[in-house]
C-alpha positions in Angstrom: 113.9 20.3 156.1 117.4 21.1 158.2 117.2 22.5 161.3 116.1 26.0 162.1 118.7 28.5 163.2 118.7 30.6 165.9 120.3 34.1 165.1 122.4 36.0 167.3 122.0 39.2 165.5 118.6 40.8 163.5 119.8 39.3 159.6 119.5 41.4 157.0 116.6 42.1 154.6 117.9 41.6 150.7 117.1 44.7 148.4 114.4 42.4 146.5 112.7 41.3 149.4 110.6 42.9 151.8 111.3 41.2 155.4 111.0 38.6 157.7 107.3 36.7 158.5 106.4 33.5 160.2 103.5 31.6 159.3 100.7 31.3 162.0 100.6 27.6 162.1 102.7 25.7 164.3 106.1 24.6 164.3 106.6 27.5 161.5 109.9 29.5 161.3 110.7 33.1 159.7 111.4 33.2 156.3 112.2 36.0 153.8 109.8 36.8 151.6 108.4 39.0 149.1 105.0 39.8 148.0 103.7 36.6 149.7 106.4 34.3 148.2 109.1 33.1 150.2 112.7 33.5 150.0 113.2 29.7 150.0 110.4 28.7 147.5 108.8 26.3 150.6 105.7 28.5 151.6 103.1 31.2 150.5 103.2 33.5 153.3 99.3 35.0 153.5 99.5 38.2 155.3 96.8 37.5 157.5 98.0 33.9 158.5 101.1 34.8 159.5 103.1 37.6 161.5 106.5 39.5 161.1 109.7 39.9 163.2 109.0 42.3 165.8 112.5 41.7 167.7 115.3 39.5 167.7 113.9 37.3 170.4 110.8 36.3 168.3 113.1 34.9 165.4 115.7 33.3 168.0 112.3 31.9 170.0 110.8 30.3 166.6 114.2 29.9 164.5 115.4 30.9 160.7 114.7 29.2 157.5 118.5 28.0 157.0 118.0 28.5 153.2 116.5 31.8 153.9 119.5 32.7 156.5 121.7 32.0 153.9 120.1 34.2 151.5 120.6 37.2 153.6 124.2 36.2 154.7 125.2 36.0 150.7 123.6 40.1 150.6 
């Protein structure tokens, strides 16, 4: 996987997905997702294994999914 990007600014949330969550387990980065299924296709995010993006420093802490990122830029 390419490297995780650090945001400077919260990315936007397509209209056919419902935010950003980071899987519990470590090394894990946000991702986009929807009902469970991330943006990217990489990971099942279970919503009690993982947590969402309270602030902008949590997702420039962990890092993006690039793929992800570059699904909300293209929104």
């Amino acid at each position: 996987m390419a490297k995780a990007i650090v945001p400077t600014e919260m990315p936007k949330v397509p209209d056919n997905m419902t935010g950003w969550r980071r899987s519990l387990r470590r090394g894990s980065v946000y991702h986009l997702h929807s009902m469970g299924e991330a943006g990217c296709g990489s990971i099942y995010l279970d919503r009690h294994k993982s947590e969402s993006a309270r602030q902008l420093g949590d997702m420039q802490f962990w890092g993006v999914c690039p793929r992800c990122f570059k699904r909300s830029q293209n929104a």
